[in-house]
Backbone as a printed PyTorch tensor [residue, N CA C, xyz], in Angstrom:
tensor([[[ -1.1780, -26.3000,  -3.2060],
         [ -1.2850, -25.3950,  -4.3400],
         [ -0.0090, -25.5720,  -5.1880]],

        [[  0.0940, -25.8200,  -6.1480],
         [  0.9820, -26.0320,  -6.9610],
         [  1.8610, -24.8170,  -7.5280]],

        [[  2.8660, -24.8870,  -8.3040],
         [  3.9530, -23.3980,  -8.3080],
         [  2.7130, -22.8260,  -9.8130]],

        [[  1.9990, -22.7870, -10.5970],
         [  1.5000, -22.0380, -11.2440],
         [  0.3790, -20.9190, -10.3410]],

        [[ -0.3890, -21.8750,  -9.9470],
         [ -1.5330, -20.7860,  -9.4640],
         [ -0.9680, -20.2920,  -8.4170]],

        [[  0.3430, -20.4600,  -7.4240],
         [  1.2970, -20.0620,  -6.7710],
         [  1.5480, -18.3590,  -7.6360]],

        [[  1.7880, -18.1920,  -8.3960],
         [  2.4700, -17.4810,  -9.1970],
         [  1.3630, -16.8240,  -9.8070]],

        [[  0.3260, -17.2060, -10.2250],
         [ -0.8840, -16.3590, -10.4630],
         [ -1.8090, -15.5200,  -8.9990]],

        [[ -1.6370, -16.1710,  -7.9390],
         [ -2.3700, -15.6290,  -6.8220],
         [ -0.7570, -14.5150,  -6.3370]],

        [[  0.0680, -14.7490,  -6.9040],
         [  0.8420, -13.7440,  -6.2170],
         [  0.6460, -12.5710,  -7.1760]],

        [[  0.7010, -12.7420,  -8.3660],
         [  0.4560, -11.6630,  -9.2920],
         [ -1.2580, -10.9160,  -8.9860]],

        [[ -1.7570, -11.3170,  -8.9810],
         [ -3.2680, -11.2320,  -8.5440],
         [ -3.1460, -10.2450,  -7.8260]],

        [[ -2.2660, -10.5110,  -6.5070],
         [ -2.1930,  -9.9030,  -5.0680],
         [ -0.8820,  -8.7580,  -5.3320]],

        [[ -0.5330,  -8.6880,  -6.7170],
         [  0.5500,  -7.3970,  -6.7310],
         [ -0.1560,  -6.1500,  -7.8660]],

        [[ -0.8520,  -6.9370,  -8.0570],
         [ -1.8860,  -6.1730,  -9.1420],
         [ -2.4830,  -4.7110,  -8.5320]],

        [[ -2.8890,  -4.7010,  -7.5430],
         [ -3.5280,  -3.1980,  -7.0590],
         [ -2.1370,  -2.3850,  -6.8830]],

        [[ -0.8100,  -2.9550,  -6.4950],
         [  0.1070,  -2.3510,  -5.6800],
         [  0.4980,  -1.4370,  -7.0020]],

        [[  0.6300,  -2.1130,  -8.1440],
         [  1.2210,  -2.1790,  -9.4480],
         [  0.2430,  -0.7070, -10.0060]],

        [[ -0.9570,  -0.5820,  -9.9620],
         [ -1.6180,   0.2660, -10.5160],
         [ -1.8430,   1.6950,  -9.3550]],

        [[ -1.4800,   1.3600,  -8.3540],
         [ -1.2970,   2.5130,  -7.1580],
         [  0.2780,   3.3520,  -7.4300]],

        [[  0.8470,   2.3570,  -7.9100],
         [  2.1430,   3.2660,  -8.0430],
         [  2.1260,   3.8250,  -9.7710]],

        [[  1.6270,   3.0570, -10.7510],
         [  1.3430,   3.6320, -11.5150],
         [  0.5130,   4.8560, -11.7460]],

        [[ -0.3880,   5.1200, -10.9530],
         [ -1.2770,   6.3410, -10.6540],
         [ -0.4650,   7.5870, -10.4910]],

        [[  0.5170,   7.1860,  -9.6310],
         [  1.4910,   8.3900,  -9.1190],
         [  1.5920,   9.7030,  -9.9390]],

        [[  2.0700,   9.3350, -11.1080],
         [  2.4780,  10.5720, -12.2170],
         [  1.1430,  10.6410, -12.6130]],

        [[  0.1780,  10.3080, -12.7110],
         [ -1.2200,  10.4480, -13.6980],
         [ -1.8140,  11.0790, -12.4870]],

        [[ -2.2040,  10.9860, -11.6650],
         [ -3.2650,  11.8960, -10.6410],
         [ -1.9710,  12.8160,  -9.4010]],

        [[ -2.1920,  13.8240, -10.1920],
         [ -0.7060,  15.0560,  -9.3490],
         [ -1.4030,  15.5550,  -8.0450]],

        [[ -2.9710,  15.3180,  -8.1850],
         [ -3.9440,  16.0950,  -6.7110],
         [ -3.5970,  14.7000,  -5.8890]],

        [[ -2.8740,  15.1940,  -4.7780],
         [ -2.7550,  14.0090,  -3.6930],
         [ -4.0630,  13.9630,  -2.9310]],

        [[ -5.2000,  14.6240,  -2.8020],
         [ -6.2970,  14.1180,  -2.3880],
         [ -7.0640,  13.4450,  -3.2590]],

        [[ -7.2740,  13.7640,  -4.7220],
         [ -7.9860,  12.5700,  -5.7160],
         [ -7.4280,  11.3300,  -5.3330]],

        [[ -5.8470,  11.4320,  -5.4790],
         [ -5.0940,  10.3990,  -5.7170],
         [ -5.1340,   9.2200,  -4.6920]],

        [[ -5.3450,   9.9680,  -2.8680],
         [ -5.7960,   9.1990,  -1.6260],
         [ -6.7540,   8.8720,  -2.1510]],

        [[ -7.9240,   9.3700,  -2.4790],
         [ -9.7250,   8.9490,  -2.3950],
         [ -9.5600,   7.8500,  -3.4820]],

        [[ -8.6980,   7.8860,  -4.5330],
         [ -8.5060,   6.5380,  -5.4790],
         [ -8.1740,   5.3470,  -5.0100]],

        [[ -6.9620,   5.3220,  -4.3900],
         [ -6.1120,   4.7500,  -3.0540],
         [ -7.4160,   3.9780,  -2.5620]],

        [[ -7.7240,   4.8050,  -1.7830],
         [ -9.0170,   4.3160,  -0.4630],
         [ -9.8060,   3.3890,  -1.5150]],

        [[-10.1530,   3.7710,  -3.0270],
         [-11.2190,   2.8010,  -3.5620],
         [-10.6960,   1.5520,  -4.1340]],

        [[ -9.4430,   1.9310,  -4.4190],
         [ -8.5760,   0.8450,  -4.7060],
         [ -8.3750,  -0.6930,  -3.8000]],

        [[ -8.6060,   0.1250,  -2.0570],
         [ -8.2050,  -0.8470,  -0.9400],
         [ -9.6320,  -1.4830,  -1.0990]],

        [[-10.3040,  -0.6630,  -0.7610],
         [-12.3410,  -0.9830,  -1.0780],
         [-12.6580,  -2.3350,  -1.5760]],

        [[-12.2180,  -2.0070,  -3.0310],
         [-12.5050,  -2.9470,  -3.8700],
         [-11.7980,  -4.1790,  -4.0190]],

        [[-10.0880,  -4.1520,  -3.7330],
         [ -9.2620,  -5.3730,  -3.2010],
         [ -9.9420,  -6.4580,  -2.2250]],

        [[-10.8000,  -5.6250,  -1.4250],
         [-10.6680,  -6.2240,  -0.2370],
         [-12.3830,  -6.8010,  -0.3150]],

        [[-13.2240,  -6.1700,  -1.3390],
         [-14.4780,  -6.7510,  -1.3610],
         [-13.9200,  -8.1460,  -2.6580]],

        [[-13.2300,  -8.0060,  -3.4210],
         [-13.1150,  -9.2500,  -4.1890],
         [-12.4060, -10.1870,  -3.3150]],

        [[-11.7340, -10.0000,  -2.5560],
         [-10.7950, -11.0550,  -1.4140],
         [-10.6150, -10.4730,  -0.1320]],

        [[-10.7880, -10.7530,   0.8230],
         [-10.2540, -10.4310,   2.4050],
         [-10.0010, -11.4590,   3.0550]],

        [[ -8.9810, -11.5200,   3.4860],
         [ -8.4140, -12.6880,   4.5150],
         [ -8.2890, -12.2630,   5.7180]],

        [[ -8.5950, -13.0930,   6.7660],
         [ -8.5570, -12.9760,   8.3120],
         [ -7.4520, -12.3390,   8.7360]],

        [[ -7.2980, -11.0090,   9.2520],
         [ -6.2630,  -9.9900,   9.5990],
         [ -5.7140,  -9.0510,   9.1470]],

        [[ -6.3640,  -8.9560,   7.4920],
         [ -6.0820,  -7.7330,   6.5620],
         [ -6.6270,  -6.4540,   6.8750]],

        [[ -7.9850,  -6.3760,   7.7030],
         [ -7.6790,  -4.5950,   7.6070],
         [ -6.5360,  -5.0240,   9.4160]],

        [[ -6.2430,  -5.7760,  10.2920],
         [ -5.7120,  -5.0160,  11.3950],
         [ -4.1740,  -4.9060,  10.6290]],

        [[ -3.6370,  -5.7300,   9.4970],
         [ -2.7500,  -5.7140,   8.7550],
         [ -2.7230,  -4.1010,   8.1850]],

        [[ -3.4590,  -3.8940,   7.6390],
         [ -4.0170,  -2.4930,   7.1680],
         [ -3.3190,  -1.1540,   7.4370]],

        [[ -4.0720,  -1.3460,   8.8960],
         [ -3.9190,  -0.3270,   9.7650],
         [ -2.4210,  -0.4630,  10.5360]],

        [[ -2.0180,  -1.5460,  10.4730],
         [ -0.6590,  -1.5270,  11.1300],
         [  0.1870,  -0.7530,  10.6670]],

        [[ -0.1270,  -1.1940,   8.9100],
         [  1.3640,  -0.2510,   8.4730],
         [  1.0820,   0.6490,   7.7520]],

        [[ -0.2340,   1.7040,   8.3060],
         [ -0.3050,   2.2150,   7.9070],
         [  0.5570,   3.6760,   8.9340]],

        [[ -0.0880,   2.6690,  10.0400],
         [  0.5010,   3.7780,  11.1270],
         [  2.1000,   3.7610,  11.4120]],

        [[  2.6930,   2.7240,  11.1020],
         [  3.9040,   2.1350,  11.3770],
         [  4.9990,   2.8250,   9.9390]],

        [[  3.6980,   2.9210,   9.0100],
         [  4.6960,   3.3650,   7.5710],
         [  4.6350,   5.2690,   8.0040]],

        [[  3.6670,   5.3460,   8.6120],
         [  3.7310,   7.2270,   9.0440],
         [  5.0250,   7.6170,   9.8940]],

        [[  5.1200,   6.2490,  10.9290],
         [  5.9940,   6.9940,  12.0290],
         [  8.0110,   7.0430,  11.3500]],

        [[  7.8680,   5.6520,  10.5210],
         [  8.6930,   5.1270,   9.8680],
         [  8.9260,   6.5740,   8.4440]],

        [[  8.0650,   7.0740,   7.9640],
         [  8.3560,   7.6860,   6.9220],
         [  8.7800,   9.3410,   7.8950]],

        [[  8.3300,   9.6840,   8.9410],
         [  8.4540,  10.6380,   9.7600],
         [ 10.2130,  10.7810,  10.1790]],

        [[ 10.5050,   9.5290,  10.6010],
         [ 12.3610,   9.3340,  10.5960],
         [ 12.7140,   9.5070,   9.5760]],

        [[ 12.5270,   9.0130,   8.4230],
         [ 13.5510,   9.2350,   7.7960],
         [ 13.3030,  10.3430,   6.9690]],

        [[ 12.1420,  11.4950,   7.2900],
         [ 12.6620,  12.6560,   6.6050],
         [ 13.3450,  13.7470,   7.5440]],

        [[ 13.0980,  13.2620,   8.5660],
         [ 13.7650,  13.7840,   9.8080],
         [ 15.0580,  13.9400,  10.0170]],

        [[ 15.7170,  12.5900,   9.5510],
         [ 16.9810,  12.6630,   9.1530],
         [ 17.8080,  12.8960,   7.9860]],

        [[ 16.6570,  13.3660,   7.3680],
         [ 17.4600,  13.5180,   5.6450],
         [ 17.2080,  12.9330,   4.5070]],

        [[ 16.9960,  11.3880,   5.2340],
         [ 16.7680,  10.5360,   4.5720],
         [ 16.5760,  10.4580,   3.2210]],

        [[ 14.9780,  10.7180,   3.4540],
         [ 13.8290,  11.0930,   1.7890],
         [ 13.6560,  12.4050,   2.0740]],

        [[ 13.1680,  12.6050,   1.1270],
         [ 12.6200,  14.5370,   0.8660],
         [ 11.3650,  14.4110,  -0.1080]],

        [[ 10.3040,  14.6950,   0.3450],
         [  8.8580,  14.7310,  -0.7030],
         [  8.5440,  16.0500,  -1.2130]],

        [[  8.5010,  16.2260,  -3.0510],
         [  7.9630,  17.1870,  -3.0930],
         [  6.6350,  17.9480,  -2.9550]],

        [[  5.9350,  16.3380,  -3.1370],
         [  4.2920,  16.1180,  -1.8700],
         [  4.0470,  16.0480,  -0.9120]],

        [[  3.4910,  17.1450,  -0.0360],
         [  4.2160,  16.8840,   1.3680],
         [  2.7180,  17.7110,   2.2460]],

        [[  1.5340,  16.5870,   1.4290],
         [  0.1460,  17.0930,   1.8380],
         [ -0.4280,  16.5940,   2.9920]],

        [[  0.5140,  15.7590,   3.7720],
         [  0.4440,  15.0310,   5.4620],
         [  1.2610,  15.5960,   6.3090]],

        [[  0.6080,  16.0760,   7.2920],
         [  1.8240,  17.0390,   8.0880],
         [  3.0360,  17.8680,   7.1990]],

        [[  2.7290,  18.3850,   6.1650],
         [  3.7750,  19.1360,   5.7000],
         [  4.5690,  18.0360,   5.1310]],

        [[  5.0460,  17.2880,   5.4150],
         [  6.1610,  16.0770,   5.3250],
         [  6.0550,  15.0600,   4.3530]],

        [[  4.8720,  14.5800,   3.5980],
         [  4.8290,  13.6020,   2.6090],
         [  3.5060,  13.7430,   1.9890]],

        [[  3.4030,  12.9710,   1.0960],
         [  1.9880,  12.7440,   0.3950],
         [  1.1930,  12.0530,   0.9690]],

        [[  0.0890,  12.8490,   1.0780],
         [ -1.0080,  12.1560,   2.0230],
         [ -1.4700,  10.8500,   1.8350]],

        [[ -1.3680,  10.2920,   0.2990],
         [ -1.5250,   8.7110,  -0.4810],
         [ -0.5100,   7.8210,   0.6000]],

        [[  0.2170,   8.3060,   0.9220],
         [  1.7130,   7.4320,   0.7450],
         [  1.3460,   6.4400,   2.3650]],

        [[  0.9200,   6.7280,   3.4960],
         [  0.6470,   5.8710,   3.5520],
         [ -0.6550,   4.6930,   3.2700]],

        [[ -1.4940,   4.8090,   2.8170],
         [ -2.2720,   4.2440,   2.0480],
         [ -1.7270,   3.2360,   1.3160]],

        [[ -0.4940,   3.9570,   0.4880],
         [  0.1150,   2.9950,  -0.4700],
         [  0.6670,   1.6390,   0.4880]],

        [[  1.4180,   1.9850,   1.4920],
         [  2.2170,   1.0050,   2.2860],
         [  1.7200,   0.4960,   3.2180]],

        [[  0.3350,   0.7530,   3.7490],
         [ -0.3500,  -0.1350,   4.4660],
         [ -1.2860,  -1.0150,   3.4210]],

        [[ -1.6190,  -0.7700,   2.5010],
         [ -1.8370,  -1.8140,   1.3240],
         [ -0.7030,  -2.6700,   0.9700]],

        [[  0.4860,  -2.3060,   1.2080],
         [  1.7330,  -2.8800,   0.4300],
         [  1.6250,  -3.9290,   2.0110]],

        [[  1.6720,  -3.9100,   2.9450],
         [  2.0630,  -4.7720,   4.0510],
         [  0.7650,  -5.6180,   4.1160]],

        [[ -0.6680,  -5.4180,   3.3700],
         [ -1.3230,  -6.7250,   3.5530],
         [ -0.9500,  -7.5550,   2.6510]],

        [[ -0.5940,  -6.9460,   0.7850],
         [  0.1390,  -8.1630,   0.2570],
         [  1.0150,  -8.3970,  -0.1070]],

        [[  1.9250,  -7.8900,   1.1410],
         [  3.0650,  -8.9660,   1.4740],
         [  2.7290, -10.0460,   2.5470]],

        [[  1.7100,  -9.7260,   3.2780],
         [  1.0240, -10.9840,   3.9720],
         [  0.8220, -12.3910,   3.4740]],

        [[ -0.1170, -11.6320,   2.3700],
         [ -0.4880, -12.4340,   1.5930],
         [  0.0000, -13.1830,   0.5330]],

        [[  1.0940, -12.5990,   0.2660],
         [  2.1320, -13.4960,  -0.7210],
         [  2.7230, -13.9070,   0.0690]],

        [[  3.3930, -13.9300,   1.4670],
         [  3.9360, -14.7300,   2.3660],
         [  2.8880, -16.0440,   2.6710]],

        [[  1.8280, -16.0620,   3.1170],
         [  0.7920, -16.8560,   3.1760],
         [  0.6860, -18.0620,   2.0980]],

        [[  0.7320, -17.3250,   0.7010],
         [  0.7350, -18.2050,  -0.6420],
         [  2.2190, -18.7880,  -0.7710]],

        [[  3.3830, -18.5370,  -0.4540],
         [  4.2910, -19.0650,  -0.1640],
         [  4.7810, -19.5950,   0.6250]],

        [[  3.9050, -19.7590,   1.5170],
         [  3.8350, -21.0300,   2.8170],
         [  5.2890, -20.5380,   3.8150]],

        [[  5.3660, -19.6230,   3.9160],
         [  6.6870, -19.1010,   4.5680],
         [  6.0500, -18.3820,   6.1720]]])
């Protein structure tokens, strides 16, 4: 694969991440904002799925909960959305178990 479509399949694959965080300030109901999330992953994953993306998925999704759980524990972050256990926005991990399949996947396209 050559460095253009290199650079277009990575943009491609940052494209949902890009409009999930853009959502943030535009949908303030963190349950619309999950159920968007969820259609967002839906539809990523019916135009492209690669072998290990939902166990990718689910990894960090659970891994971004336990991970986001420390560090408000310690001070860390502080959410003023805090519609998951009291503690964060219920989107949020959604957002970062989407964010860890494409970084897969731009690792993959970058042969790394």
């Amino acid at each position: 694969m050559n460095l253009k479509n290199k650079i277009i399949n990575i943009v491609l694959n940052i494209i949902p991440i890009l409009v999930m965080i853009w959502l943030i300030p535009i949908i303030e109901n963190d349950y619309v904002l999950t159920a968007v999330y969820i259609g967002i992953i839906i539809i990523s994953f019916f135009i492209k799925k690669e072998k290990g993306d939902t166990f990718i998925l689910i990894f960090g999704f659970f891994a971004m909960i336990l991970s986001e759980m420390v560090f408000i524990s310690t001070g860390v972050e502080t959410f003023v959305r805090n519609t998951l256990f009291g503690l964060m926005p219920l989107w949020l991990p959604f957002l970062w178990g989407y964010g860890f399949v494409a970084i897969k996947r731009v690792l993959k396209i970058l042969e790394i």
